[in-house]
C-alpha positions in Angstrom: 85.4 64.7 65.5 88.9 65.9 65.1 90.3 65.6 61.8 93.9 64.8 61.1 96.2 67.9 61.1 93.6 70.2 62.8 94.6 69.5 66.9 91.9 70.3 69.6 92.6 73.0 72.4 92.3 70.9 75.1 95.0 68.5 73.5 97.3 72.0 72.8 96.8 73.5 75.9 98.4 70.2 77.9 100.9 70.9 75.3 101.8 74.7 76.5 101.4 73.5 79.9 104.0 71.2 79.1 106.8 73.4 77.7 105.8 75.9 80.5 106.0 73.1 83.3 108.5 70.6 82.3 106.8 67.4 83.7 103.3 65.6 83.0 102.4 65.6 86.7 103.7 69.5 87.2 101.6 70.2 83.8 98.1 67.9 85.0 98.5 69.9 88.4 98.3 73.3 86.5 95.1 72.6 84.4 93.3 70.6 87.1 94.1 67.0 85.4 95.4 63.8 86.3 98.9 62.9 84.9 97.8 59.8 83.0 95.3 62.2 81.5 98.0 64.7 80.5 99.8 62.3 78.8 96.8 60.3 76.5 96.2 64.0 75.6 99.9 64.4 74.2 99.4 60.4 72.7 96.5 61.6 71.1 98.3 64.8 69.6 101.4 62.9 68.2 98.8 60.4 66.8 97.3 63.0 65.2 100.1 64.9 63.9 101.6 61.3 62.9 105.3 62.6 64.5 106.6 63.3 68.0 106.3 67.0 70.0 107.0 65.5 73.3 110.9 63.8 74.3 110.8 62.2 78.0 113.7 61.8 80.1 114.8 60.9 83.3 115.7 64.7 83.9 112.2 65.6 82.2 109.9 66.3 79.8 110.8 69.2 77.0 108.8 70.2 73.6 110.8 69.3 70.8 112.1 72.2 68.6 109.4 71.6 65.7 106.6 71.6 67.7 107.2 74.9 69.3 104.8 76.4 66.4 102.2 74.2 68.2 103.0 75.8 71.2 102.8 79.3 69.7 99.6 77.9 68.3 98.4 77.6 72.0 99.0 80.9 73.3 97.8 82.7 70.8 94.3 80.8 71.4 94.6 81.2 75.0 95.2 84.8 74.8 92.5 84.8 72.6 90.4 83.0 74.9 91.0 85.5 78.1 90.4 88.4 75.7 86.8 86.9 75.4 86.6 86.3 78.9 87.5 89.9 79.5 84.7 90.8 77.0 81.9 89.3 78.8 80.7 91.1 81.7 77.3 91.1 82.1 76.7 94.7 82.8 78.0 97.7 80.2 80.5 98.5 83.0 81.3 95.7 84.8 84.1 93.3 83.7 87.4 93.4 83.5 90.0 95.6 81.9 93.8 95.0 81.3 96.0 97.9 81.2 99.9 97.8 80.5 101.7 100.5 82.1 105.4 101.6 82.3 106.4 101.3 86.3 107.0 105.3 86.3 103.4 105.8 86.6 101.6 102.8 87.8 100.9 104.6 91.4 99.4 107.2 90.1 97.8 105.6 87.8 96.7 102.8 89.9 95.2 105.3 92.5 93.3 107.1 89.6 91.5 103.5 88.4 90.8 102.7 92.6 89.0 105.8 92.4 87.5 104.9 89.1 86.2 101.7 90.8 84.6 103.4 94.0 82.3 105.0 91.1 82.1 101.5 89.5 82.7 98.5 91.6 81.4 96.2 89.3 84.6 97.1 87.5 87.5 94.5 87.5 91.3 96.0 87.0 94.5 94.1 85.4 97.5 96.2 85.7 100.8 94.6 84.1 103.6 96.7 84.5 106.5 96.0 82.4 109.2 97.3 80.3 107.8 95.6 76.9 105.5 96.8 74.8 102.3 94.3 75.1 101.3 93.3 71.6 97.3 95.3 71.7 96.5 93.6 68.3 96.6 90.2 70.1 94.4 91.6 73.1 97.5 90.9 75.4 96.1 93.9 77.1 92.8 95.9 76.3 94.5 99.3 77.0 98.5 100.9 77.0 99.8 103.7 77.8 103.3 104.5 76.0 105.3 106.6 74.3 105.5 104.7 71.0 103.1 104.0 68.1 102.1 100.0 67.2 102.6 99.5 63.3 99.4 97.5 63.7 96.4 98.7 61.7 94.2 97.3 64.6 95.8 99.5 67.2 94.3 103.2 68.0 96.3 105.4 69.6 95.4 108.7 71.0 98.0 111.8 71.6 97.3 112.7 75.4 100.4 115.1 75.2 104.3 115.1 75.9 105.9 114.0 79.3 109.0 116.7 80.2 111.9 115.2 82.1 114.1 117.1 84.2 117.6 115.9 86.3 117.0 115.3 89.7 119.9 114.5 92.6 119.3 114.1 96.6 120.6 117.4 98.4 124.0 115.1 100.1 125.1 114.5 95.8 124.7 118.3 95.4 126.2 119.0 98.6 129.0 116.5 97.6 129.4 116.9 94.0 127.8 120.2 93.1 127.6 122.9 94.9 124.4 125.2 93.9 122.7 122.8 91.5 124.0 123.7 88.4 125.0 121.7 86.0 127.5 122.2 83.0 126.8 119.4 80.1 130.6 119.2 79.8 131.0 118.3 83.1 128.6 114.9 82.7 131.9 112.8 82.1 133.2 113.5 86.0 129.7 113.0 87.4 127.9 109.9 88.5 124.3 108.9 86.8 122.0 106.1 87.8 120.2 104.9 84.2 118.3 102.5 82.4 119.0 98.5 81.5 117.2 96.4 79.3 115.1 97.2 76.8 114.9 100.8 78.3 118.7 101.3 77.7 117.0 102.5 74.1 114.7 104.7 75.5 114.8 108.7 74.7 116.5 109.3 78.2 119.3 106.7 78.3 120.1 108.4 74.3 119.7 111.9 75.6 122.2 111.4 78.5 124.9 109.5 76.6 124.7 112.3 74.0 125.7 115.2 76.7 128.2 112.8 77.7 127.2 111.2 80.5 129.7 107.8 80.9 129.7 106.5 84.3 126.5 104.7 84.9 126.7 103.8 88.7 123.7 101.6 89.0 121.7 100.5 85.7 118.2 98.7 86.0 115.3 98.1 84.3 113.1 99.5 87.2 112.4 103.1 87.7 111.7 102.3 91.7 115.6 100.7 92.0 116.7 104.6 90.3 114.6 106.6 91.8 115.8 104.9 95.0 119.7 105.2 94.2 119.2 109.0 93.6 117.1 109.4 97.0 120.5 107.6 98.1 122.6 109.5 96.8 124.4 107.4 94.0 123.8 109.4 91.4 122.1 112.2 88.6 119.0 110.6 87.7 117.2 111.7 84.3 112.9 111.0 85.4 109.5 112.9 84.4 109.1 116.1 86.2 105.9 114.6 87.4 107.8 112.0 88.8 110.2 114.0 90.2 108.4 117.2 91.7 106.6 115.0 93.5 109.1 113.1 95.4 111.0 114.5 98.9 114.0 114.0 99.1 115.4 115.2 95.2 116.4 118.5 93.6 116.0 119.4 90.1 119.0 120.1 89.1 119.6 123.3 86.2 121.2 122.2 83.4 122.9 124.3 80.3 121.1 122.3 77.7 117.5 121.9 76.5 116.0 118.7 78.3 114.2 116.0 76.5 110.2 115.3 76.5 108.4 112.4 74.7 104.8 112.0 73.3 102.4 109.8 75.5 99.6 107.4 73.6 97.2 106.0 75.3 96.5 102.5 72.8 93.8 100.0 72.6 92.8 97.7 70.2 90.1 99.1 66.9 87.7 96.1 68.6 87.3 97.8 72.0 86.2 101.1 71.4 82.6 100.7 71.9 83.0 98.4 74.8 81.6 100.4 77.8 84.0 99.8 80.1 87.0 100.2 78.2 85.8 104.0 77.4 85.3 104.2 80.6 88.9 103.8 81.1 90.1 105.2 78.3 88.1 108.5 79.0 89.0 108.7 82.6 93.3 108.0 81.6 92.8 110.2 78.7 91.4 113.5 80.9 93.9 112.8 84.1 97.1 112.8 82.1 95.8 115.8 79.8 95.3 117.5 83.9 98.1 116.6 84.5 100.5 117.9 81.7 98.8 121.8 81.6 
């Protein structure tokens, strides 16, 4: 029986899909319910709770501003939930694993875990590829690979190596711009660069190149795949791994009077996981194909 003040998941989760969905029959349709069902749920909440979470209007239904802790509430017990889920394969290497990648390596990465796979198909894959760093001490993914440590006491990391990065340019921005590649720091102010947005404007590279003076940023995003196509176009200097680089037609690493930057890579998971079978797995087969990979 539910007690006052201690809500039920399936009430909070109509509530989540509420804020998410912004209508009782857009909300029912998402978790498989009918809208009059939806809404008892919510009645039965605000009963509850003896105060409204839910104002209707004409243009809609929103989650008022003091129950937005509920609704934090409720993803933090779904992810909780599909971190269970992902935790319950039947055999030690089947299941699923989640891993949270920065788009500069998710091909390579992603063609390493097909691989993996072929060798175990009972395996199931998540990759997320994003800019943020996913929060491992929730289980928002089982396994990251990044260049920065969690503060998180439940979060393992393990140093794989450092990633070098090199300037790279398609030939027609030499041929136009610079003539024989090199490239003098205090000239960075006349050329053009193609750089990060976002979050990423932080990074070590965006820091590195506004040091040396780079200032006119052509194109900005928060993709590597919209640079690394504005370089092959010709737009601009773009700062990128060497791996990265090297491995694309179409650029030229450029020389450059100054010593280039690198970063540390982690590979992360949460303290919980590391006698799961499958998430070693992973972890083992990530952890030996970057340290390849850097010698």
């Amino acid at each position: 029986m539910q007690s006052a003040g201690s809500p039920l998941w399936d009430d909070l989760r109509v509530l989540l899909a509420l804020h998410r969905h912004r209508s009782f029959l857009a909300a029912g349709k998402a978790l498989g319910v009918s809208t009059s069902t939806a809404a008892r749920r919510i009645d039965a909440l605000e009963a509850s709770l003896g105060r409204p979470l839910v104002h209707r209007s004409n243009g809609g239904t929103s989650v008022e501003p003091d129950a937005l802790d509920l609704v934090a509430l409720a993803e933090q017990i779904e992810s909780g939930l599909h971190a269970i889920r992902r935790d319950e394969g039947e055999e030690a290497l089947s299941g699923t694993v989640r891993v949270s990648l920065a788009d500069t390596i998710v091909q390579p990465v992603t063609q390493l875990l097909c691989e993996l796979r072929r060798l175990h198909p009972g395996l199931l894959l998540e990759i997320l590829s994003e800019t943020r760093l996913v929060d491992l001490a929730r289980r928002e993914a089982d396994i990251a690979m990044r260049s920065t440590r969690s503060s998180s006491p439940a979060v393992v990391h393990r140093a794989v190596g450092r990633a070098s990065f090199g300037l790279y340019a398609a030939p027609s921005y030499v041929e136009r711009r610079l003539r024989g590649g090199r490239l003098k720091t205090a000239d960075f102010g006349r050329h053009d660069f193609v750089g990060y947005e976002g979050t990423s404007a932080q990074g070590v590279k965006m820091t590195w190149l506004m040091a040396h003076g780079a200032k006119r940023f052509v194109l900005r995003s928060n993709s590597h795949f919209a640079l690394l196509e504005a370089a092959l176009q010709g737009q601009g200097i773009a700062l990128m791994s060497d791996p990265a680089g090297r491995s694309t037609a179409g650029l030229v690493r450029l020389e450059v009077d100054a010593e280039l930057p690198s970063a540390p890579i982690f590979i992360a998971y949460h303290r919980e996981l590391r006698n799961v079978p499958r998430v070693r797995l992973v972890l083992d087969a990530l952890d030996a194909a970057v340290r390849s990979a850097l010698r």
